[in-house]
N, C-alpha and C positions, 0 to 999 in steps of 0.2 A: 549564692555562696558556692555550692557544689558545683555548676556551669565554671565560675571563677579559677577553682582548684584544677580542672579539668584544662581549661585554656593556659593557666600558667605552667604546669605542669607539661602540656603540649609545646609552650613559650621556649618552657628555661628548662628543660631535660640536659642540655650537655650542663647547664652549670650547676644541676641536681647531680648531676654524675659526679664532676669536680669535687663537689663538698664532701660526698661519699667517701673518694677516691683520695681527698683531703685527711680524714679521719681515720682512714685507714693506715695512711702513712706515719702520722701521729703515733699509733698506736702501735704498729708494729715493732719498732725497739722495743717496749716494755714486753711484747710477749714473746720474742729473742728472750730477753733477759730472763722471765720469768720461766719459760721452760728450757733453755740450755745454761742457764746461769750466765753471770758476767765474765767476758772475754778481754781481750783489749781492747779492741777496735770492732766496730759494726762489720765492717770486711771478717775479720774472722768468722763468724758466724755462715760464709760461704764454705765451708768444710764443717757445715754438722748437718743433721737431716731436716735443719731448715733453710736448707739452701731455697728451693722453690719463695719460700715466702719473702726470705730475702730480697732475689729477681723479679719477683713481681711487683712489690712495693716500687723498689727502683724504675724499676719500668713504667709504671702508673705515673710515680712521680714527673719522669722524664715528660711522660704524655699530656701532662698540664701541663707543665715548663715550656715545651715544644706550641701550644698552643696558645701562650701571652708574649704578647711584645717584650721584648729584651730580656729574656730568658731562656731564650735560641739554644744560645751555649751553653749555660746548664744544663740545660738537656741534654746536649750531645756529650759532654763528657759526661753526665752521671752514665747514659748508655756504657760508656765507653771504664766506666772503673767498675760498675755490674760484669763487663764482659772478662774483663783481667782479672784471672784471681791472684791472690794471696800469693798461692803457692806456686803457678808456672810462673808468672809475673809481677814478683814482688816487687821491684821498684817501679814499673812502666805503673803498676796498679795504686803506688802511695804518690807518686808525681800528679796520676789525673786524678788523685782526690782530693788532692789539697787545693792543683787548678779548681775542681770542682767547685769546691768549699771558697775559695777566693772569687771565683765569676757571677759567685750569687749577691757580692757587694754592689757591682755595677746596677744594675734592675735595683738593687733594696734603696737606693741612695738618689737613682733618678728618677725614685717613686716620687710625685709632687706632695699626696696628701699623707703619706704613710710612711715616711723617713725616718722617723724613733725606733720602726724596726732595724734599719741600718745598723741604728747606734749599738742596739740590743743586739747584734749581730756579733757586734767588735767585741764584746765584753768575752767572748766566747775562747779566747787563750787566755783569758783566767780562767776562765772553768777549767780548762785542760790542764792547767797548772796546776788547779786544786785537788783535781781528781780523775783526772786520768784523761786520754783520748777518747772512752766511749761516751763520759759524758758528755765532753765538749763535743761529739760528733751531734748525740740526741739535744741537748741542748738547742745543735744548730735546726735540727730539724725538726723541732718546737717552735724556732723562731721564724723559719722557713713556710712551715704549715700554718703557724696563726696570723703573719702575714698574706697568705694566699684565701684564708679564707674569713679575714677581715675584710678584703677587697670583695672578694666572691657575695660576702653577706650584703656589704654597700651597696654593689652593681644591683644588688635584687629588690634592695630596697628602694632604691631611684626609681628599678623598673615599677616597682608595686606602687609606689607614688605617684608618677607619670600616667599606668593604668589609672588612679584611681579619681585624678582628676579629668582623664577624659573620658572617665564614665557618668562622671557629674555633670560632665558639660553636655 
């Protein structure tokens, strides 16, 4: 068993990192919220002294995106509305987040086994209807993160399945 933990762990380190890196992004809005209080939008939150955590989340995010197929370009703009802020560049910065926010449909919708995320995607300008931009921003990126690491969980579980049959054999 311990051998086992050792090789998979050796195996699947970048997708051990993913999940991390998963969770973290998750989490981050709520502790925006919980230590600056609610703002408008998730961008706001780059003009208070949690800008670092902000950039970094985004960044991480970008950094899985950039490493699954058709998710290219969300990555590149989420870089790209991290780098504009709020306040030198407010519309170039509400333009690539909306692109943003819109290029994540393509990848969710030309997922084969995982497409209900799509749908739970679309639902997301009601949210905003109901309660503002930041929820519907974190909503998205509830739906974003538990599709990435629904895949993530799958891919490991095939692999752990695959190992464990040709161990048997």
């Amino acid at each position: 068993m311990n051998r086992w933990v050792i090789r998979f762990y050796k195996k699947y380190l970048d997708h051990c990192i993913k999940i991390i890196l998963i969770l973290i992004s998750v989490m981050y809005p709520f502790i925006l919220l919980s230590v600056e209080g609610e703002l408008k939008s998730l961008s706001q939150y780059w003009n208070t002294p949690l800008q670092p955590l902000f950039i970094v989340a985004n960044v991480m995010t970008a950094y899985i995106f950039l490493s699954i197929e058709n998710w290219k370009i969300p990555s590149f703009l989420l870089v790209l509305v991290t780098a504009f802020s709020t306040i030198l560049y407010p519309n170039t910065h509400n333009v690539l987040a909306v692109l943003f926010f819109i290029s994540c449909l393509y990848p969710l919708f030309k997922s084969k086994r995982l497409k209900f995320y799509g749908y739970l995607y679309l639902i997301s300008p009601i949210i905003g209807l109901l309660f503002g931009l930041l929820y519907l921003e974190i909503y998205n990126i509830i739906i974003l993160c538990s599709y990435h690491l629904h895949m993530l969980i799958h891919i490991l579980h095939t692999h752990y399945q695959k190992d464990k049959i040709e161990n048997n054999l």
